[in-house]
MMTF fields as JSON, N, C-alpha, C and O atoms, coordinates in Angstrom:
{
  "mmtfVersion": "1.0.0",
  "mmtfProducer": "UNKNOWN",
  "numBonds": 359,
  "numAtoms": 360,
  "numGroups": 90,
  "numChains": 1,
  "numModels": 1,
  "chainsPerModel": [1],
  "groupsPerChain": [90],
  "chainIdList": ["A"],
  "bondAtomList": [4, 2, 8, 6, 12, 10, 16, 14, 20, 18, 24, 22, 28, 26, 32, 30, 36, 34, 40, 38, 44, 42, 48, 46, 52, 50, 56, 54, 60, 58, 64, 62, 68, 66, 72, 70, 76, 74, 80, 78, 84, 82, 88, 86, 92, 90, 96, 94, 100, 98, 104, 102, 108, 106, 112, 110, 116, 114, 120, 118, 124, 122, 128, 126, 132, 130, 136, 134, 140, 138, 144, 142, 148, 146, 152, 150, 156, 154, 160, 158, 164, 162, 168, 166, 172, 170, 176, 174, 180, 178, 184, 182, 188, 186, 192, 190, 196, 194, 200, 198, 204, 202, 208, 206, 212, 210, 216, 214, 220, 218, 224, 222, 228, 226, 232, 230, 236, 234, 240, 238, 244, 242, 248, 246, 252, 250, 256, 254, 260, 258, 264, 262, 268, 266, 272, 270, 276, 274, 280, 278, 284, 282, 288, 286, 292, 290, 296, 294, 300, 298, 304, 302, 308, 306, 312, 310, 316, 314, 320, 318, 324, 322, 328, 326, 332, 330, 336, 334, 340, 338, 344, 342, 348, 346, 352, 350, 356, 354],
  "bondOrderList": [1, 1, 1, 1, 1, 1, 1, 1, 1, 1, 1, 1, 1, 1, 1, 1, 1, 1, 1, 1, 1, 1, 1, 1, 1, 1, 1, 1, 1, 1, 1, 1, 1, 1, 1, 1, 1, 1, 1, 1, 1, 1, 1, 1, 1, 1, 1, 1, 1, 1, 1, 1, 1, 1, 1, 1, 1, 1, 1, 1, 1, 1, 1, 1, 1, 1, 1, 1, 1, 1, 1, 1, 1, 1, 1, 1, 1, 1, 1, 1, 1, 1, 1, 1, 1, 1, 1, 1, 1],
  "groupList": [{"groupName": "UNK", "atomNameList": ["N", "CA", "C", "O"], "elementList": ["N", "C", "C", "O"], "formalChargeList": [0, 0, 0, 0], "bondAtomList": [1, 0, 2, 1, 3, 2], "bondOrderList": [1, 1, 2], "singleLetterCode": "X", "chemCompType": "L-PEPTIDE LINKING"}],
  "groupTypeList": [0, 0, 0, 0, 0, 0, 0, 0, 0, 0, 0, 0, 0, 0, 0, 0, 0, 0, 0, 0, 0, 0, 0, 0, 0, 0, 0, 0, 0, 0, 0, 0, 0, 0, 0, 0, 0, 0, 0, 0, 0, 0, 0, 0, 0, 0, 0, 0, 0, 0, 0, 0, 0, 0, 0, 0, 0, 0, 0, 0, 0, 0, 0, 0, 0, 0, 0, 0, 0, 0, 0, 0, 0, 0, 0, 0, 0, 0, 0, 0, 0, 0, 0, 0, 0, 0, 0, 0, 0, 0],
  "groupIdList": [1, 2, 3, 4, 5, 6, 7, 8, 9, 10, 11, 12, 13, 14, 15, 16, 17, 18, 19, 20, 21, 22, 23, 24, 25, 26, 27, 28, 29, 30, 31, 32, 33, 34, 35, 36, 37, 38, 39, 40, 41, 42, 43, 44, 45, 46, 47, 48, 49, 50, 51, 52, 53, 54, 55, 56, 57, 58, 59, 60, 61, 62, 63, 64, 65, 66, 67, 68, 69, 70, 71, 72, 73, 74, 75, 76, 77, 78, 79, 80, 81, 82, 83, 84, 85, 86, 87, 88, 89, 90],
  "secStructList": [7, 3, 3, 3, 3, 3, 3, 3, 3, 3, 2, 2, 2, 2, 2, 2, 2, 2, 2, 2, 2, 6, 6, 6, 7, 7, 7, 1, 7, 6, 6, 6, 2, 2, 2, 2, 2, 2, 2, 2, 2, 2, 2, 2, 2, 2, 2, 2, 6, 1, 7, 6, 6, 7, 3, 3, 3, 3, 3, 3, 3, 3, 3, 3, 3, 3, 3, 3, 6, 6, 6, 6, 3, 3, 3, 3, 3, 3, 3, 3, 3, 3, 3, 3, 3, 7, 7, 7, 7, 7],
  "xCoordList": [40.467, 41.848, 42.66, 42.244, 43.886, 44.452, 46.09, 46.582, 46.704, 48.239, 49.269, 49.039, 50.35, 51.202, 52.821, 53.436, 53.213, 54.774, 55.564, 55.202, 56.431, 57.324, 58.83, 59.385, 59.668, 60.808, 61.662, 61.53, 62.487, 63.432, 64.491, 64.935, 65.84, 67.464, 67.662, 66.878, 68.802, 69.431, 68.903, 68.814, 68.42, 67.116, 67.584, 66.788, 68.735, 69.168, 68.639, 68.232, 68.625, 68.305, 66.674, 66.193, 66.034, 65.02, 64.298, 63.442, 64.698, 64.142, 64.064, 63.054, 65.342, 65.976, 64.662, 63.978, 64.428, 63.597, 61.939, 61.19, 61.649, 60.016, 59.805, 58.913, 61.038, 60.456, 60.85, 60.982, 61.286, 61.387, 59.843, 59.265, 59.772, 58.296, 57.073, 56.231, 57.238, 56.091, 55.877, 54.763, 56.707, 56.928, 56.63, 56.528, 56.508, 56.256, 54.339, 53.667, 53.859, 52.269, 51.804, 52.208, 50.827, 49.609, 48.562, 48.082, 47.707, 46.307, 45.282, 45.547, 44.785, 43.547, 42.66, 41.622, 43.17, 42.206, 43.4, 44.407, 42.926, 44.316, 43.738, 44.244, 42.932, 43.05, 43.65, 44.47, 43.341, 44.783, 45.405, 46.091, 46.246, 47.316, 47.875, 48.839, 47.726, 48.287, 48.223, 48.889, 47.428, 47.169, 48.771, 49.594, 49.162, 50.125, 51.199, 51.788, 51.406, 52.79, 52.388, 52.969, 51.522, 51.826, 52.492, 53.573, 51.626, 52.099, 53.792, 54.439, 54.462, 55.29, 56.082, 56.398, 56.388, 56.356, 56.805, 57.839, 55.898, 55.726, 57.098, 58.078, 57.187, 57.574, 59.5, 60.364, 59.626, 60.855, 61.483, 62.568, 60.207, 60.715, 61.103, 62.286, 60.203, 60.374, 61.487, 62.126, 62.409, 63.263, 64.875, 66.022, 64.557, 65.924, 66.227, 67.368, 65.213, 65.832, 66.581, 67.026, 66.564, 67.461, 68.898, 69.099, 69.793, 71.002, 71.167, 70.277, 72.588, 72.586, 72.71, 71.759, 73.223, 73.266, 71.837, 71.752, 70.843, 69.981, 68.676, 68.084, 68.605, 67.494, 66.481, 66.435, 65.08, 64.257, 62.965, 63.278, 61.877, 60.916, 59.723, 59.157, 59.447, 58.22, 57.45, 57.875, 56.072, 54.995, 54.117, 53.888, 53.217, 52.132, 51.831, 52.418, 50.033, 49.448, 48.283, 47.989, 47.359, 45.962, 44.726, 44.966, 43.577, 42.94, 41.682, 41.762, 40.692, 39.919, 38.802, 38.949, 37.575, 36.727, 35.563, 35.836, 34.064, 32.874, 31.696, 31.08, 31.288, 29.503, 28.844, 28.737, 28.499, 27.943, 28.574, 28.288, 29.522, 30.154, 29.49, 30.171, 27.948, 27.619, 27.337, 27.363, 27.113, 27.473, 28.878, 29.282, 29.336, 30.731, 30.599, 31.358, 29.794, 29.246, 29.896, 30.253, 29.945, 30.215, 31.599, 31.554, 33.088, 34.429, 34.727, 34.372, 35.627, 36.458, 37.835, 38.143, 38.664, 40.139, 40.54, 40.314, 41.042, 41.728, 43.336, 43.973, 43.999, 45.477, 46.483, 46.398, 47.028, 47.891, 49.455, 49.519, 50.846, 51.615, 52.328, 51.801, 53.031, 54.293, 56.015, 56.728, 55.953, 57.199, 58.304, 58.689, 59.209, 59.714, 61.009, 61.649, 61.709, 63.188, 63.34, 62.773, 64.256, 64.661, 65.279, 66.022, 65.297, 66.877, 67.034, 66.191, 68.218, 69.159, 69.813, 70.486, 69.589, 70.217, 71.53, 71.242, 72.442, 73.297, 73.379, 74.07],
  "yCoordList": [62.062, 62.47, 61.281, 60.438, 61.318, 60.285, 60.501, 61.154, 59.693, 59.983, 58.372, 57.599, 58.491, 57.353, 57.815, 58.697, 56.495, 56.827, 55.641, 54.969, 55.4, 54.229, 53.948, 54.71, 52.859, 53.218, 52.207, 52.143, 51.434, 50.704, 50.52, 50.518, 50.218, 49.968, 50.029, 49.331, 50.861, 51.434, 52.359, 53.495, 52.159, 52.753, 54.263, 55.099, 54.55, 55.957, 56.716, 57.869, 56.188, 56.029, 56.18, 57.066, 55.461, 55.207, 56.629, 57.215, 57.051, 58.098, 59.379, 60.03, 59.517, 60.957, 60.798, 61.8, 59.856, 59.304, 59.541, 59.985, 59.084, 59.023, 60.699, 61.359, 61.194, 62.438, 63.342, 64.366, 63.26, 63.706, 63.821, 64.697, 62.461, 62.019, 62.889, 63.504, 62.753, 63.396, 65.051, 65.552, 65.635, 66.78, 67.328, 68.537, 66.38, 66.728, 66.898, 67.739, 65.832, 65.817, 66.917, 67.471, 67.769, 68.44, 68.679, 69.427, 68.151, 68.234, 68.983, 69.507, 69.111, 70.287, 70.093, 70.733, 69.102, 68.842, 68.647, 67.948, 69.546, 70.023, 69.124, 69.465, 68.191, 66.974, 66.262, 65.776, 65.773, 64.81, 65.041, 64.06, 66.587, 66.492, 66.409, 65.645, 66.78, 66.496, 65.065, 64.679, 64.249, 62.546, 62.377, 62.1, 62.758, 62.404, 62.972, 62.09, 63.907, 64.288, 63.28, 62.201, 63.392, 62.029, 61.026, 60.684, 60.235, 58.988, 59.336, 58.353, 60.294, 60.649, 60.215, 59.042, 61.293, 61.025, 59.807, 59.757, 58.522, 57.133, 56.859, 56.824, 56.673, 55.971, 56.141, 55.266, 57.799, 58.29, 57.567, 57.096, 57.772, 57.091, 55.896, 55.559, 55.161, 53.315, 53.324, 52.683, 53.979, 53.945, 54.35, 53.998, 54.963, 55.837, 54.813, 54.788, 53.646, 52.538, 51.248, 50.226, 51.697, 50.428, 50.934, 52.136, 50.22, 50.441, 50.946, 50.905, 51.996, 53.072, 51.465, 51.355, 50.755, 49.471, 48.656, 47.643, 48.97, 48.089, 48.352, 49.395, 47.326, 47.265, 47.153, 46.74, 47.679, 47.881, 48.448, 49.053, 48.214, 48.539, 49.094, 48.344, 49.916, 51.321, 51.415, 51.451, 51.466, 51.933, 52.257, 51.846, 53.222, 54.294, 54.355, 54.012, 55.194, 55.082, 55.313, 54.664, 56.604, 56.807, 57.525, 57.778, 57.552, 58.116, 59.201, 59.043, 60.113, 60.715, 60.506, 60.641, 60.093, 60.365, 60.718, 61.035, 60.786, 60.955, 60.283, 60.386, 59.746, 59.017, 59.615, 58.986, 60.716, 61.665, 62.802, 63.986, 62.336, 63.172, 64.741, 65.691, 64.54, 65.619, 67.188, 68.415, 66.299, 67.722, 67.518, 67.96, 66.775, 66.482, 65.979, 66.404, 65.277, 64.882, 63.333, 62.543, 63.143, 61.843, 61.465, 60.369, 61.892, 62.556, 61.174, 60.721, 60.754, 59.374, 59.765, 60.611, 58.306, 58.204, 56.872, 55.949, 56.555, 55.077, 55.055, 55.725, 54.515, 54.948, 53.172, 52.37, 53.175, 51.504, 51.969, 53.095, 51.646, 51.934, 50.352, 49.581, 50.005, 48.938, 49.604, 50.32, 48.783, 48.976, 48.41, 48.752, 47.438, 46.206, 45.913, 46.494, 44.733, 44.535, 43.808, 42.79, 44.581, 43.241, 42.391, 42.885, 41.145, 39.619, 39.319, 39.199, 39.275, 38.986, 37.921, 38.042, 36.4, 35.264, 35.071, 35.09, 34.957, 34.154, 32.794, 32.306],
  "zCoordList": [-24.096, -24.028, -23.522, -22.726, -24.091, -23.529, -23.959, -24.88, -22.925, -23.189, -22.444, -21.514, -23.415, -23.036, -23.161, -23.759, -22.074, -22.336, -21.934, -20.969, -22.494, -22.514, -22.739, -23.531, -22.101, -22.35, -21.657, -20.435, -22.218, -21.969, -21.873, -23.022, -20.675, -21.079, -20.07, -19.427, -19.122, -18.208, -17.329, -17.795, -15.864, -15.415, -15.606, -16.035, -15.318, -15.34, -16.637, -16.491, -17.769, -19.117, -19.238, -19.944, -18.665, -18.825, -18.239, -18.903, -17.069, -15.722, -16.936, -17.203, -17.533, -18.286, -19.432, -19.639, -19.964, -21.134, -21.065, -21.935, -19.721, -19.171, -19.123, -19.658, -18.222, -18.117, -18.573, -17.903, -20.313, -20.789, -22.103, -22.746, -21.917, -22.129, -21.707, -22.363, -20.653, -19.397, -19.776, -19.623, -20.14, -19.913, -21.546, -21.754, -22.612, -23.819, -23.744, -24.34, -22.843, -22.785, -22.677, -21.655, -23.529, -23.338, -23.25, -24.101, -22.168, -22.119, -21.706, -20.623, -21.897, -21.702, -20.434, -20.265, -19.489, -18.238, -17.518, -17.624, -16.703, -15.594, -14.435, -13.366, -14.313, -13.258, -13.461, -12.682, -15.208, -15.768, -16.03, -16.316, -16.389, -16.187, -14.683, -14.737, -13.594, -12.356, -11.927, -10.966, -12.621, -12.824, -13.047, -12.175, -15.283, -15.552, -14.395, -13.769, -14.166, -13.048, -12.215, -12.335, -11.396, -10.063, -10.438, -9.958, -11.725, -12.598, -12.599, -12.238, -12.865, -13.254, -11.926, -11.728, -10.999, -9.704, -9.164, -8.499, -9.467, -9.217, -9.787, -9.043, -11.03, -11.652, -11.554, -11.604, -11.383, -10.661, -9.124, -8.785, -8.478, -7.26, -7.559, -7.498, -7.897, -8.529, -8.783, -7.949, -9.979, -10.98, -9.794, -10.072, -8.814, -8.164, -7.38, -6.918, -7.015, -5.902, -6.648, -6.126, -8.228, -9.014, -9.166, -8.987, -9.442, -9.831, -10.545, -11.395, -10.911, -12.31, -13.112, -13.887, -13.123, -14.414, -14.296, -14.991, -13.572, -13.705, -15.189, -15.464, -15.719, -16.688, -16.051, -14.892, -17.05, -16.567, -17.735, -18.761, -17.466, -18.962, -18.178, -17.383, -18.286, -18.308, -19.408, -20.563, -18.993, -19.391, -18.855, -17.718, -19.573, -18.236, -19.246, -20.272, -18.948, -19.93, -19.164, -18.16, -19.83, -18.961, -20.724, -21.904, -19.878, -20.648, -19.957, -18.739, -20.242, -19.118, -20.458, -21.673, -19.562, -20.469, -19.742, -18.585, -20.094, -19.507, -19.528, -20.589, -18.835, -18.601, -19.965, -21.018, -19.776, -20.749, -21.667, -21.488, -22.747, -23.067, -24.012, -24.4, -24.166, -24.974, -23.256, -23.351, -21.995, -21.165, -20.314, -19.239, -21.155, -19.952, -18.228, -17.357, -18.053, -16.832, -16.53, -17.403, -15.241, -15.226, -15.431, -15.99, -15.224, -15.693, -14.804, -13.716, -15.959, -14.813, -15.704, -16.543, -14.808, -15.11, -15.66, -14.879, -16.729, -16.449, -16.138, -16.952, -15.278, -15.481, -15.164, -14.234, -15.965, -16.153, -15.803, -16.298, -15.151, -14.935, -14.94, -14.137, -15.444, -15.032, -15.286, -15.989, -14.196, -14.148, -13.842, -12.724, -14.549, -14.359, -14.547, -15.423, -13.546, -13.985, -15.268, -15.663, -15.844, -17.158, -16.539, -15.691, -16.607, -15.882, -17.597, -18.485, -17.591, -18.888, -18.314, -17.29, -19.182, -18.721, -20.035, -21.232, -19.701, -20.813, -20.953, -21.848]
}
């Protein structure tokens, strides 16, 4: 299983965008999904300490898989998050 989300411009823009994102995901493992909300979570807080004019580029991105996937044993996480200022030079 696996899920992503991404999104670039105006952080205000971006926040409305991710978790609007976030909230489209459906997965069938309710550890990862409470993964994606935390992820989610993060990325809100991150996003509320920039300026309504500040740029900024998001991406998250996880997957769940298993050691042994024929008994489902062995259950891990991978989870990647950036989250960054754009600087626009003229």
């Amino acid at each position: 299983m696996s899920w992503s989300v991404s999104a670039a411009g105006k952080a205000a823009a971006v926040r409305d965008e991710i978790v609007r994102q976030i909230s489209a995901i459906k997965l069938t493992d309710e550890g990862e999904m409470e993964t994606v909300k935390n992820v989610g979570i993060t990325i809100d807080q991150a996003l509320s300490t920039f300026g309504p004019d500040g740029l900024v580029r998001v991406e998250a991105s996880g997957h769940m898989g298993y050691k042994d996937w024929n008994d489902k044993s062995g259950a891990f996480q991978q989870v990647t998050s950036t989250i960054a200022p754009i600087h626009l030079t003229v």
